[in-house]
Backbone as JSON Lines, residues from 0, in Angstrom:
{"i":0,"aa":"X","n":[-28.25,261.59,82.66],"ca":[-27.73,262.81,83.28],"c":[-26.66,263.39,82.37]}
{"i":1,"aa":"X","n":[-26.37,264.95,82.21],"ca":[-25.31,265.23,81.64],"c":[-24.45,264.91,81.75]}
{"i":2,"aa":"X","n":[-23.22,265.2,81.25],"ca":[-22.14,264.92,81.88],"c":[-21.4,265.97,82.64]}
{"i":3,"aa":"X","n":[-20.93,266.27,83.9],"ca":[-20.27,267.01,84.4],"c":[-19.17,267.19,84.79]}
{"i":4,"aa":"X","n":[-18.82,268.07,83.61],"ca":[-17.11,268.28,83.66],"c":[-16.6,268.7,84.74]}
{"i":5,"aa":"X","n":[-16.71,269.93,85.02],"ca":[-16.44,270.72,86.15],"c":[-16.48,270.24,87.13]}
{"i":6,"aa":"X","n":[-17.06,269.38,87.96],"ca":[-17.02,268.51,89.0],"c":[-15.94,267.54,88.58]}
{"i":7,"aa":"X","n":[-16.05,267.06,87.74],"ca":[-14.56,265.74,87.49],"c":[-13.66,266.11,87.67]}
{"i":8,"aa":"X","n":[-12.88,267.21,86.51],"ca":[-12.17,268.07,86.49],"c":[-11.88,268.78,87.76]}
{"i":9,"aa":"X","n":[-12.22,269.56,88.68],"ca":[-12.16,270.11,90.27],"c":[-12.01,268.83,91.26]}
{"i":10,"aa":"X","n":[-12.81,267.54,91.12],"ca":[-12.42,266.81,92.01],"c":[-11.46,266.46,92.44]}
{"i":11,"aa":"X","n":[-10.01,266.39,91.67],"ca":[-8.48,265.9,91.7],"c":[-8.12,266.89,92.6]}
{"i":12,"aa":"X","n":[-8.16,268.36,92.27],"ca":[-8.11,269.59,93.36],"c":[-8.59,269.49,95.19]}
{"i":13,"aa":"X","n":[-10.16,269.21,94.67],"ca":[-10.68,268.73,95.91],"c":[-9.88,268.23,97.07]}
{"i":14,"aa":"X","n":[-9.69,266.99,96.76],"ca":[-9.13,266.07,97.48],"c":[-7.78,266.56,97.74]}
{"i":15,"aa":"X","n":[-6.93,267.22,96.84],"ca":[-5.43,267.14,96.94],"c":[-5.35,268.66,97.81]}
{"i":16,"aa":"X","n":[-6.28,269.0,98.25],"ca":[-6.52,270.31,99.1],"c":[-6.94,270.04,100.12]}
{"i":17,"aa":"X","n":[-7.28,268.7,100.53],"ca":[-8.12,268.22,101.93],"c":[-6.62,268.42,103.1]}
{"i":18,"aa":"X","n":[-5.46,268.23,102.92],"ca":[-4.71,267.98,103.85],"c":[-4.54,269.81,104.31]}
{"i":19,"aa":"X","n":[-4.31,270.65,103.31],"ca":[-4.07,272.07,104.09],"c":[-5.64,272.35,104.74]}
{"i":20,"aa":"X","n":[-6.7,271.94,104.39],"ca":[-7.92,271.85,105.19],"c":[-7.92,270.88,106.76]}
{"i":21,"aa":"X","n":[-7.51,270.05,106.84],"ca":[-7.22,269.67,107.9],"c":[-6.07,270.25,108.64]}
{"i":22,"aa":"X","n":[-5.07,271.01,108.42],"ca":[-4.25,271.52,108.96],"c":[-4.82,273.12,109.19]}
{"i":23,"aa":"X","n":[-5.56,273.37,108.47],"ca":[-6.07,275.06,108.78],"c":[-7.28,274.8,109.68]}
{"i":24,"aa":"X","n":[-7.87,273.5,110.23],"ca":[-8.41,273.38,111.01],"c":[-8.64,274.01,112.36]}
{"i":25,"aa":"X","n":[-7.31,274.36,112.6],"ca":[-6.74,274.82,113.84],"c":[-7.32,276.3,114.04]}
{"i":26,"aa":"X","n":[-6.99,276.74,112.61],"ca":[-7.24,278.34,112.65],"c":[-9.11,278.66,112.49]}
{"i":27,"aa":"X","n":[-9.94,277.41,113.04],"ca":[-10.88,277.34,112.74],"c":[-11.57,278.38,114.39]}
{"i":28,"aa":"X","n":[-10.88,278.19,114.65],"ca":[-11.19,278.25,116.87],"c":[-11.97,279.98,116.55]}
{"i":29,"aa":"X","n":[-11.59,280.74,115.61],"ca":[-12.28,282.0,115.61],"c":[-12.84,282.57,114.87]}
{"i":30,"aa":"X","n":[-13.77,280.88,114.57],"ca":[-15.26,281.15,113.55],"c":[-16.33,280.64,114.63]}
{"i":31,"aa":"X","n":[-17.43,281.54,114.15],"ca":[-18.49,281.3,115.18],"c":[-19.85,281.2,114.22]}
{"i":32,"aa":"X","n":[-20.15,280.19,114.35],"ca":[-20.8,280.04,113.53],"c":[-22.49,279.07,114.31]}
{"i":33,"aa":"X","n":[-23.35,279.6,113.53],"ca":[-25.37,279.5,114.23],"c":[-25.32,278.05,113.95]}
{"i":34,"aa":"X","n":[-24.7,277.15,112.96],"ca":[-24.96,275.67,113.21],"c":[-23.7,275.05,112.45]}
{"i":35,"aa":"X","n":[-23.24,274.23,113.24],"ca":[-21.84,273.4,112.44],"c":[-22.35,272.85,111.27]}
{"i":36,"aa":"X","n":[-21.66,272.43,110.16],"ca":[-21.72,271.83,108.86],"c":[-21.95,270.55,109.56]}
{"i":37,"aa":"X","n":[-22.84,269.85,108.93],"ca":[-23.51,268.55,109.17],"c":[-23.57,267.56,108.02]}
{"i":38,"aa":"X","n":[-23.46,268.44,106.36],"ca":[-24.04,267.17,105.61],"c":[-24.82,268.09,104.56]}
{"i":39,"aa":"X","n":[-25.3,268.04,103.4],"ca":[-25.93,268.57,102.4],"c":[-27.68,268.49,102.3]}
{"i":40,"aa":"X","n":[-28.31,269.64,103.1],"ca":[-29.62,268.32,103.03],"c":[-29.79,267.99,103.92]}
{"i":41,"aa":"X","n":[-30.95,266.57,103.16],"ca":[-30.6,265.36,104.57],"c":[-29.77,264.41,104.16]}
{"i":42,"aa":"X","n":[-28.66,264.78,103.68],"ca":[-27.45,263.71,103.23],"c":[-26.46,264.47,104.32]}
{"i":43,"aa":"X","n":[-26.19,263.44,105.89],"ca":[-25.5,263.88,106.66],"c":[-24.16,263.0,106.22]}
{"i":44,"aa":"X","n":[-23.45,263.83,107.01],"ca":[-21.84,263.44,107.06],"c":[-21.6,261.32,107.69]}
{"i":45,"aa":"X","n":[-20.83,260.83,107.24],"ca":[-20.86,259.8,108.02],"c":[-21.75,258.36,107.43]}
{"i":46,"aa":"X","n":[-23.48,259.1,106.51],"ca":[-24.01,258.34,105.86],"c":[-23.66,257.63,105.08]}
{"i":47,"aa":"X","n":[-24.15,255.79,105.34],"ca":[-23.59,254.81,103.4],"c":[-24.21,255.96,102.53]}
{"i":48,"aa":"X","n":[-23.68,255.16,101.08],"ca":[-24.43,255.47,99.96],"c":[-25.48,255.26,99.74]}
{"i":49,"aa":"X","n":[-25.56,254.11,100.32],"ca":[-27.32,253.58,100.29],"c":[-28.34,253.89,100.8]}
{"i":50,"aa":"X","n":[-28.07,255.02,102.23],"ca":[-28.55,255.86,102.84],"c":[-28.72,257.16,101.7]}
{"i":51,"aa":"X","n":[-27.45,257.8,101.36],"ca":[-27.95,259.01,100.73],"c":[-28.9,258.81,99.28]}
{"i":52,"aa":"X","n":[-28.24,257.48,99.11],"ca":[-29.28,257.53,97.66],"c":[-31.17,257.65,98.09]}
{"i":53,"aa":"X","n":[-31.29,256.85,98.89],"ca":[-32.5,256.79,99.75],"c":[-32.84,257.93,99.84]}
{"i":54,"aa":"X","n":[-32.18,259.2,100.08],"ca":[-32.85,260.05,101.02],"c":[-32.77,261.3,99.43]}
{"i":55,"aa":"X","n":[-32.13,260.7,98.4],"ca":[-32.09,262.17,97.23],"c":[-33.48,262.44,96.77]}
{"i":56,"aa":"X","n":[-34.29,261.39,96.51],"ca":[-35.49,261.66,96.38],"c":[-36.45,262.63,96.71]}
{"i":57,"aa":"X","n":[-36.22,262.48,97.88],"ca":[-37.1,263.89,99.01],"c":[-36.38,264.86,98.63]}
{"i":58,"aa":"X","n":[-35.18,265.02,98.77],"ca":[-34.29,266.1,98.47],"c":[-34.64,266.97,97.29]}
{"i":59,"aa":"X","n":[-35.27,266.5,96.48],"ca":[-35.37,267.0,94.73],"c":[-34.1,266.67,93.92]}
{"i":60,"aa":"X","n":[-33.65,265.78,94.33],"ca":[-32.25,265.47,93.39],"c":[-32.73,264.21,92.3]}
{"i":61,"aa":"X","n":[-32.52,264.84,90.94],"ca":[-32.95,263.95,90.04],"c":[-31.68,263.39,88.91]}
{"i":62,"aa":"X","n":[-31.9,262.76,87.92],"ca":[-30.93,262.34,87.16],"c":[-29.39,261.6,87.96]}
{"i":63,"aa":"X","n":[-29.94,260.32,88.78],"ca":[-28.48,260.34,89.75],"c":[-27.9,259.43,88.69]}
{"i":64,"aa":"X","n":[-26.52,259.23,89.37],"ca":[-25.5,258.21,88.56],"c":[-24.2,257.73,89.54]}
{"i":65,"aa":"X","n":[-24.49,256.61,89.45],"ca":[-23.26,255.96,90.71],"c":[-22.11,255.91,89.64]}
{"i":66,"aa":"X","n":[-21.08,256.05,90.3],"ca":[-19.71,255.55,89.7],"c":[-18.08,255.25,90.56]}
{"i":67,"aa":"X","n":[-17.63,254.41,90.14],"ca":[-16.77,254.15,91.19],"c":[-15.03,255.03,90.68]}
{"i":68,"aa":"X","n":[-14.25,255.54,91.24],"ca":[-13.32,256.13,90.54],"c":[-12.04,255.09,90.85]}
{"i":69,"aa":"X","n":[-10.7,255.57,89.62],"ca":[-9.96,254.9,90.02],"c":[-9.25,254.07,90.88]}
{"i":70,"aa":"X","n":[-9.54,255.56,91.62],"ca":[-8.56,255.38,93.99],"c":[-9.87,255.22,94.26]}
{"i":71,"aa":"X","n":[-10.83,254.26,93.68],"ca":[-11.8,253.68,94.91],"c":[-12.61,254.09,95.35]}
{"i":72,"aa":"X","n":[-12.7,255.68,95.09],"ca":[-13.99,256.34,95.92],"c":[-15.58,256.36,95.09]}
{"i":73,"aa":"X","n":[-16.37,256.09,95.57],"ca":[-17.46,255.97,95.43],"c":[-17.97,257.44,95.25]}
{"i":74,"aa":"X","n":[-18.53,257.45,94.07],"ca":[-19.22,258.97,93.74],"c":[-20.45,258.76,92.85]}
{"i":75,"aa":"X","n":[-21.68,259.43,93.38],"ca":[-23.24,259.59,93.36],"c":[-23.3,260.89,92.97]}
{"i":76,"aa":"X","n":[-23.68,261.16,91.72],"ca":[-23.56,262.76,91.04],"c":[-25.32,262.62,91.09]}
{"i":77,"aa":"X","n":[-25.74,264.13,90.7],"ca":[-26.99,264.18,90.56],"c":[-27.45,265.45,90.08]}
{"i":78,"aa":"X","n":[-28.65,266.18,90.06],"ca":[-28.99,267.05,89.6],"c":[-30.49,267.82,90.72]}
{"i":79,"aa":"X","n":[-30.05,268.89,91.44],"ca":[-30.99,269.39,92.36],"c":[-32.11,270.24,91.35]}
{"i":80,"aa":"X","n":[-33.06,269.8,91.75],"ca":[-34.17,269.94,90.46],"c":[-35.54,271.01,91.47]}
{"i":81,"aa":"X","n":[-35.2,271.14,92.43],"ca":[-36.11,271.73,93.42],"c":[-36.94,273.26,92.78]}
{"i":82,"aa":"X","n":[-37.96,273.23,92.99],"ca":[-38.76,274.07,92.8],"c":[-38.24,275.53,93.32]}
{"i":83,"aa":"X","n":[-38.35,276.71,91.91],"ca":[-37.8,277.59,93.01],"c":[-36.09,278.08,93.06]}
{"i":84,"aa":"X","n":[-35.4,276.8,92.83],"ca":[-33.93,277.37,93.03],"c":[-33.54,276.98,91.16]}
{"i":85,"aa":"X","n":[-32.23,277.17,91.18],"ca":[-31.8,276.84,90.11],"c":[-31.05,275.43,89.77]}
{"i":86,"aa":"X","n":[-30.98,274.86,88.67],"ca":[-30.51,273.45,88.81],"c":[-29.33,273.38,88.83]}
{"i":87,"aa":"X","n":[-29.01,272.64,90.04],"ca":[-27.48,272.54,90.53],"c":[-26.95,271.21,90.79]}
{"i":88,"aa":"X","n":[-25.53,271.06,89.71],"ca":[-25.28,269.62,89.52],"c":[-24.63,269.16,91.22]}
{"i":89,"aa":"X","n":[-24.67,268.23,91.68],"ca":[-24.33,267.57,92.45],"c":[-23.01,266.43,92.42]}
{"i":90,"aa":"X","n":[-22.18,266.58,93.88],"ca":[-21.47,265.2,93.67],"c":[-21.36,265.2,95.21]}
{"i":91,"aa":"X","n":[-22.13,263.63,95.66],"ca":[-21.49,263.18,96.83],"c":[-20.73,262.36,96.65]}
{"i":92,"aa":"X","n":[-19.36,262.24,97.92],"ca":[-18.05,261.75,97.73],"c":[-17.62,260.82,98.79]}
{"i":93,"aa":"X","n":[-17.45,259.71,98.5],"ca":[-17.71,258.59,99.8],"c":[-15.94,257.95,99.8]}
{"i":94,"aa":"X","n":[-14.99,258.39,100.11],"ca":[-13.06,257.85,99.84],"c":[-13.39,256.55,100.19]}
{"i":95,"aa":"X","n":[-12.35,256.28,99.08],"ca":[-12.25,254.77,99.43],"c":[-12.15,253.94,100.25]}
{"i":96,"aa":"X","n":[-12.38,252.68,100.43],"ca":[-12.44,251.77,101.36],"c":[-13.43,252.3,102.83]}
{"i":97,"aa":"X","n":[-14.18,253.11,102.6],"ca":[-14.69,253.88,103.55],"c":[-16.34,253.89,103.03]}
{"i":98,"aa":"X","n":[-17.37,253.85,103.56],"ca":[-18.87,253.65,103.02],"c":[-19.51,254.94,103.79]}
{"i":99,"aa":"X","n":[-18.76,256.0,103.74],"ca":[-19.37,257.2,104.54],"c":[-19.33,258.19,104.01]}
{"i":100,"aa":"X","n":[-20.5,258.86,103.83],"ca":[-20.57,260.36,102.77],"c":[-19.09,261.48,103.71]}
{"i":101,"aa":"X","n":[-18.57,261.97,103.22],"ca":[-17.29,262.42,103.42],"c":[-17.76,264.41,102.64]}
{"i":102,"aa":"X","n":[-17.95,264.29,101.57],"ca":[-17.95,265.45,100.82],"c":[-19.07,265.95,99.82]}
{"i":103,"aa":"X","n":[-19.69,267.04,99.82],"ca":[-20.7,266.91,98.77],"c":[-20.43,268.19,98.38]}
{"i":104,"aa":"X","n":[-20.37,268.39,97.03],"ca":[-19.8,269.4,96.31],"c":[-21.2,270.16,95.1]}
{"i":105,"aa":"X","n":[-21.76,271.55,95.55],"ca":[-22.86,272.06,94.88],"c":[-22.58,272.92,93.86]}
{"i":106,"aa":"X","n":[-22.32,272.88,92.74],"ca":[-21.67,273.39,91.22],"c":[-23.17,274.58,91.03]}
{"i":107,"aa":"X","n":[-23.2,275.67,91.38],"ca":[-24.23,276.7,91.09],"c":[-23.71,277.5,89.62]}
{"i":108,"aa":"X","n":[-24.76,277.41,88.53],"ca":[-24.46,277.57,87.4],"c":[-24.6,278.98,87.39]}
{"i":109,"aa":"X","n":[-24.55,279.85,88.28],"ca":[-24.56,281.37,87.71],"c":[-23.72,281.88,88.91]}
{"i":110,"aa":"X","n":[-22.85,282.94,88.2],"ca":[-21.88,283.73,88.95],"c":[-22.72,284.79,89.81]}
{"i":111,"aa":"X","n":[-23.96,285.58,89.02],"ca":[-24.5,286.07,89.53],"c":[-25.17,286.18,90.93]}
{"i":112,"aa":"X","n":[-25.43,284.68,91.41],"ca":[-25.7,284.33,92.36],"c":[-25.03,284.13,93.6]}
{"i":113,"aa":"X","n":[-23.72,284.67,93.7],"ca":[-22.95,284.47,94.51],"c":[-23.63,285.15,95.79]}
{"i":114,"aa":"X","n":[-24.17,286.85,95.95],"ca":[-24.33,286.84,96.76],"c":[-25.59,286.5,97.52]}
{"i":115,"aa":"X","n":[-26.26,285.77,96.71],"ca":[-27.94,285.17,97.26],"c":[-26.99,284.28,97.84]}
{"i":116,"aa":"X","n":[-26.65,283.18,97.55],"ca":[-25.83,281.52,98.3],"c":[-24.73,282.26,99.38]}
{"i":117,"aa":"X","n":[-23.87,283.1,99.18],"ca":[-23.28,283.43,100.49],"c":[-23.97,284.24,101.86]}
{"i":118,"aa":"X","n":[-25.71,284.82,101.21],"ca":[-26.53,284.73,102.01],"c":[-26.74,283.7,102.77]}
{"i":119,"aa":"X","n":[-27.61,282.89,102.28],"ca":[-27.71,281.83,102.59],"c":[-27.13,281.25,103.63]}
{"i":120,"aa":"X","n":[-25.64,280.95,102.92],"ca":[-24.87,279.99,104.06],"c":[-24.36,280.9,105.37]}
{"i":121,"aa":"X","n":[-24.76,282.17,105.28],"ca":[-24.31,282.85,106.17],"c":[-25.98,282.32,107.07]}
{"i":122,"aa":"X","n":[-26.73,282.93,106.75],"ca":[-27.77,282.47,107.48],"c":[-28.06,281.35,108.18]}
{"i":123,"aa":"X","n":[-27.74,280.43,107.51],"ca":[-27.06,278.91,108.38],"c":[-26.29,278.89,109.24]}
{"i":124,"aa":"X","n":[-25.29,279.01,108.52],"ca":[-23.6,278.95,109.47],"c":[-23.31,280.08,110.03]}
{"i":125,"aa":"X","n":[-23.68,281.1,110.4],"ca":[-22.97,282.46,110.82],"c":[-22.28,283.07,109.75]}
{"i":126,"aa":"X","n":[-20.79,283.7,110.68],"ca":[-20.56,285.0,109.59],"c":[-19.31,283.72,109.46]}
{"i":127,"aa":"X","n":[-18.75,284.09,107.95],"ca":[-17.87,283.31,107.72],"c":[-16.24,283.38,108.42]}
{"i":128,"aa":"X","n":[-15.58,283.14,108.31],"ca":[-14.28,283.21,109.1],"c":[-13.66,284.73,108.42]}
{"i":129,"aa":"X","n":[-12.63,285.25,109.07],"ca":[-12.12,286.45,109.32],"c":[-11.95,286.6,107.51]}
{"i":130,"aa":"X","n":[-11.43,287.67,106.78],"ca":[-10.96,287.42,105.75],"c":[-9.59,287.27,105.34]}
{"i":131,"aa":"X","n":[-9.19,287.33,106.41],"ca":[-7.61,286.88,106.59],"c":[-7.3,285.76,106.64]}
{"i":132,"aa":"X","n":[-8.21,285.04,107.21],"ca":[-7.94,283.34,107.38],"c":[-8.34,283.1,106.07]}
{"i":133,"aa":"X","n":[-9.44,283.71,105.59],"ca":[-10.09,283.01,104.28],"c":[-8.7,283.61,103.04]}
{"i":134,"aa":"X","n":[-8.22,284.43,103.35],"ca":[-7.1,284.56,101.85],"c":[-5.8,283.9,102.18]}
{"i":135,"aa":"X","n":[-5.6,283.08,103.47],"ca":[-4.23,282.49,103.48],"c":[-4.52,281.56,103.02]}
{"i":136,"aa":"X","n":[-6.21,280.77,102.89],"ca":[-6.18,279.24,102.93],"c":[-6.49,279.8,101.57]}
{"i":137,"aa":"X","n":[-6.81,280.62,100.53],"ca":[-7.2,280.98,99.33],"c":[-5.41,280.58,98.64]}
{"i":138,"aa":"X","n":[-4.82,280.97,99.46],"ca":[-3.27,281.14,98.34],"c":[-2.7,280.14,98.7]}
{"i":139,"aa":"X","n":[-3.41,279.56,99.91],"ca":[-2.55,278.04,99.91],"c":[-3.12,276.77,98.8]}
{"i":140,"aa":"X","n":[-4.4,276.73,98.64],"ca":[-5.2,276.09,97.8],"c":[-5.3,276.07,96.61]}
{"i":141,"aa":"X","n":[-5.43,277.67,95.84],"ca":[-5.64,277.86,94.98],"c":[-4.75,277.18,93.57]}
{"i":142,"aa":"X","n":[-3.41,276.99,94.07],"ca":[-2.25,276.55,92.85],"c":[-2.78,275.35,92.98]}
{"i":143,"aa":"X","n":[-3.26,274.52,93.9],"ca":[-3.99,272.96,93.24],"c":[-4.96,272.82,92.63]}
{"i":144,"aa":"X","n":[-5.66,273.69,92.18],"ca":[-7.43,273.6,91.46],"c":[-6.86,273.98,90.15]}
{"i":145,"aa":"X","n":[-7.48,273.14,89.47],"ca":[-7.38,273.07,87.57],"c":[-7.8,274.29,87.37]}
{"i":146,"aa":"X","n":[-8.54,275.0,87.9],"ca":[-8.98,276.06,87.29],"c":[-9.06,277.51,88.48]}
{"i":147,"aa":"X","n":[-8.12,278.52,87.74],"ca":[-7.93,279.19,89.08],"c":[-9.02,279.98,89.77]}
{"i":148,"aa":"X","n":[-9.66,279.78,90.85],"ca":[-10.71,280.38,91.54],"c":[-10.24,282.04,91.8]}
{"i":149,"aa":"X","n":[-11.49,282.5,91.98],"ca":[-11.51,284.55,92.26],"c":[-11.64,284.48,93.51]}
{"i":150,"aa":"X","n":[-12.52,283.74,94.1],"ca":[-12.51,284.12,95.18],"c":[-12.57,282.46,96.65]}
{"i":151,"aa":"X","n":[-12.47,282.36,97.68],"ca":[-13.11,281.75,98.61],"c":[-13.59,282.85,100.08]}
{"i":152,"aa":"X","n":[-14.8,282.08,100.48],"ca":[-15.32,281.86,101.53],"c":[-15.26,280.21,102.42]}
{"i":153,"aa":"X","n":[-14.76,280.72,103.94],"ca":[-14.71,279.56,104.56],"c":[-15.88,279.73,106.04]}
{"i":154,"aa":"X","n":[-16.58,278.99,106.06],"ca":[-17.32,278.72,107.3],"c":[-16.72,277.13,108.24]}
{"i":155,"aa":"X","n":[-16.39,277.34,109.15],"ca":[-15.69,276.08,109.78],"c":[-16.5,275.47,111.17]}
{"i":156,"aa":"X","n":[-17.05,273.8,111.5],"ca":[-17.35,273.93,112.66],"c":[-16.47,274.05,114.07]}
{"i":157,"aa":"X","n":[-17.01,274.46,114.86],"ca":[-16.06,274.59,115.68],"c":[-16.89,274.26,117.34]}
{"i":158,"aa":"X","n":[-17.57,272.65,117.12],"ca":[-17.8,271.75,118.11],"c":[-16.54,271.38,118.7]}
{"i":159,"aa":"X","n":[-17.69,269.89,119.46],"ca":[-16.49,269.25,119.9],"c":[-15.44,268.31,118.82]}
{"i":160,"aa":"X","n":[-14.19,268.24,119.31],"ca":[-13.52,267.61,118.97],"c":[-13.85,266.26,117.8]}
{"i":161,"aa":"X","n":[-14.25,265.49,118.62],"ca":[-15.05,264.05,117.94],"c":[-15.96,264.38,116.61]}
{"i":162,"aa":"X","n":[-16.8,265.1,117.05],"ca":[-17.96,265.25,115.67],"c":[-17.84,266.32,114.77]}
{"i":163,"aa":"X","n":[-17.52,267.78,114.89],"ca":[-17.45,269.14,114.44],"c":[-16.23,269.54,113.83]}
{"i":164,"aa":"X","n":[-15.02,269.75,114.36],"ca":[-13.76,270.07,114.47],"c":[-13.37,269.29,113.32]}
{"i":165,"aa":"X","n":[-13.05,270.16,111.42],"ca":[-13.03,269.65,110.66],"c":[-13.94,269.44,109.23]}
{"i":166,"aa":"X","n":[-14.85,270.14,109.84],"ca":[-15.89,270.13,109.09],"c":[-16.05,271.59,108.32]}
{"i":167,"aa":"X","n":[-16.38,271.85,107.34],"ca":[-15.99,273.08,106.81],"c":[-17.19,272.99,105.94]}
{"i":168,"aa":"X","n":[-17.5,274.22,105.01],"ca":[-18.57,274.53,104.23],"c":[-17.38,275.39,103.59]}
{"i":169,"aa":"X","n":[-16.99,275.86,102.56],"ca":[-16.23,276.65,101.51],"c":[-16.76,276.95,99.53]}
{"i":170,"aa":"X","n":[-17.14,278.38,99.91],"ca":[-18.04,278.73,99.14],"c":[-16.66,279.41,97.75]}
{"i":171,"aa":"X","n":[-16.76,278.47,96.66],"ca":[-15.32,279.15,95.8],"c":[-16.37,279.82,94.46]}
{"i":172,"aa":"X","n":[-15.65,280.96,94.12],"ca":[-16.23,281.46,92.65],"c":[-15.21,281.46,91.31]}
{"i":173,"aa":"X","n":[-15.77,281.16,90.83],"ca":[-14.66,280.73,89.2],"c":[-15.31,282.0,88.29]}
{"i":174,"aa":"X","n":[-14.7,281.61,87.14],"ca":[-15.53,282.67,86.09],"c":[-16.58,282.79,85.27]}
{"i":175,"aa":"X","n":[-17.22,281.26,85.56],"ca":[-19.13,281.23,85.26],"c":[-19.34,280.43,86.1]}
{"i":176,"aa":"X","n":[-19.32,280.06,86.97],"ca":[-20.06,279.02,88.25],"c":[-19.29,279.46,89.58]}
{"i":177,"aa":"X","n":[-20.62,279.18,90.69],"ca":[-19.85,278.6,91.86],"c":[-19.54,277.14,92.39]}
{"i":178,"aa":"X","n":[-18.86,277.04,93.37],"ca":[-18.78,275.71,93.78],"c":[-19.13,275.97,95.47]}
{"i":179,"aa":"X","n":[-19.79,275.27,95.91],"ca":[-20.29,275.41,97.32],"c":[-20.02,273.63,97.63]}
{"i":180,"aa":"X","n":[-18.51,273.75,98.42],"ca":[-18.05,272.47,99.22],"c":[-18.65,272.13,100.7]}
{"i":181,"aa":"X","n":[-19.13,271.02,100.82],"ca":[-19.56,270.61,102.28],"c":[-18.78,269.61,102.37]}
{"i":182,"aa":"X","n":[-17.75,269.65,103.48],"ca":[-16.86,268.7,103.67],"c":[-16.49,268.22,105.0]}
{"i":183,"aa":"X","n":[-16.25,267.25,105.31],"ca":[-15.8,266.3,106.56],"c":[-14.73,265.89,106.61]}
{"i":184,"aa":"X","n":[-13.16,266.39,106.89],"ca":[-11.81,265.93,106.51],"c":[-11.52,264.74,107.3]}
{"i":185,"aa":"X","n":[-12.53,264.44,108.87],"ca":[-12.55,263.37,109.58],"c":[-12.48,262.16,108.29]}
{"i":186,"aa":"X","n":[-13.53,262.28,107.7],"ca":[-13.86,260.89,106.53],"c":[-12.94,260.72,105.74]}
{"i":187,"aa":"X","n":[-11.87,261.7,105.78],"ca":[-10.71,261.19,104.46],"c":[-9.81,260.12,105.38]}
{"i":188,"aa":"X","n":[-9.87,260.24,106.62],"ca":[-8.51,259.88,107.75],"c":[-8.47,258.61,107.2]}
């Protein structure tokens, strides 16, 4: 598999942005959205590794690579090879001491494409959150990412408590790629 910078590099961000994501949780109550974030796929939230590796196959995810990181977390990179779309590097993100897919992060190699994929996830998830919510959590986030993002989109679930509440989809654009986050802040706890 290549090597993928941009995912390494953004991951330190990732994570060090999960806590104002769990705290903007709150401001999630006035997104309405056609299906809560569940999982990438059929790589749901909550799954071992040994589950998602199982299931990349069907998926069209080719070239995988396990690796364990410093702080412990378990990360399964890969390459979506699917007929039809464009090839998009992959990283599922399992925090340490924890055996549960938590985060899966979709690196889309063309800027151009932004508004086909924010189709998309709109078509899934509904309309995304207000754009007011989406530029406070933009300027709260943004000074932690190695590389400064143009734009975000946030889609948030807004189930019950236990399963939904926390779960986010956040669509960011840089200056040649997107990044399309599926995340579970429950799994960092």
């Amino acid at each position: 598999m290549p090597t993928i910078t941009r995912p390494a590099a953004l991951f330190g961000g990732l994570l060090a942005s999960l806590a104002l994501a769990t705290a903007g949780g709150a401001m999630a109550d006035s997104a309405v959205a056609s299906e809560s974030p569940n999982g990438y796929r059929s790589a749901d939230f909550g799954m071992s590794s040994e589950a998602v590796l199982e299931h990349l196959e069907q998926d069209q995810v080719v070239n995988v690579a396990v690796q364990e990181t410093e702080d412990n977390d378990l990360i399964i990179d890969g390459e979506l090879a699917a007929e039809g779309e464009p090839v998009t590097d992959l990283r599922f993100v399992f925090p340490a001491g924890r055996d549960q897919l938590a985060l899966v992060v979709a690196f889309h190699p063309r800027v151009e494409d932004y508004a086909s994929v924010k189709a998309e996830l709109e078509a899934r998830y509904g309309k995304p959150w207000e754009e007011e919510m989406a530029e406070w959590w933009f300027e709260q986030l943004k000074d932690g990412m190695p590389e400064e993002p143009n734009s975000l989109t946030v889609w948030g679930g807004d189930g019950n408590e236990a399963s939904e509440r926390g779960r986010f989809v956040r669509l960011w654009s840089f200056e040649d790629y997107l990044s399309v986050e599926y995340l579970d802040t429950q799994m960092f706890r």
